[in-house]
C-alpha positions, 0 to 999 in steps of 0.5 A, a space after each residue: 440478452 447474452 451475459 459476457 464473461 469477464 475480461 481476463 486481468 492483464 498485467 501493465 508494462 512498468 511504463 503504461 502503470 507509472 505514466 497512469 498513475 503520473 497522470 491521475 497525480 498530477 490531475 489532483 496536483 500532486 508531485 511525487 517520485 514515487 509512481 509505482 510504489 505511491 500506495 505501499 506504505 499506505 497499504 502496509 499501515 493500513 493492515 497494520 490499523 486491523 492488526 495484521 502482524 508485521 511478518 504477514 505485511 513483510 512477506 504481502 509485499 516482499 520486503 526486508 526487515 529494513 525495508 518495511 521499517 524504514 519505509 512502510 511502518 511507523 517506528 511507533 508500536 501498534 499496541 500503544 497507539 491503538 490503547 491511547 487512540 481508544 481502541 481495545 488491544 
């Protein structure tokens, strides 16, 4: 049996990542504006959840200070939600 390597990644056209993921939202019924950039905040608040400090998750996805506040990150702290949810700090 011949083992194959893996395929080499290629990197999606802008038009072929928003119409994918236009299609998968839509199949689930979902309505957003928000195509390509639909997971960075959740990704942002998720490193956020396992400590990550904000200047790592600024500079994972190229943002501003603006930016990553405004959009990205909860206006709550981390320190304090993480104690009253339980969990050490």
């Amino acid at each position: 049996m011949k083992i194959e390597p893996p395929r080499q990644a290629q990197e999606w056209s802008y038009s072929s990542h928003r119409e994918s993921i236009g299609k998968a939202l839509s199949s689930l019924g979902i309505r957003s504006n928000k195509k390509t950039h639909i997971n960075c905040g959740s990704s942002a608040r998720m490193a956020g959840n396992v400590c990550a400090n904000v200047d790592q998750i600024r500079r994972q996805g190229r943002w501003n200070n603006t930016t990553i506040n405004g959009a990205y990150l909860t206006n709550l702290p981390r320190e304090l939600v993480r104690s009253m949810a339980g969990f050490p700090t």
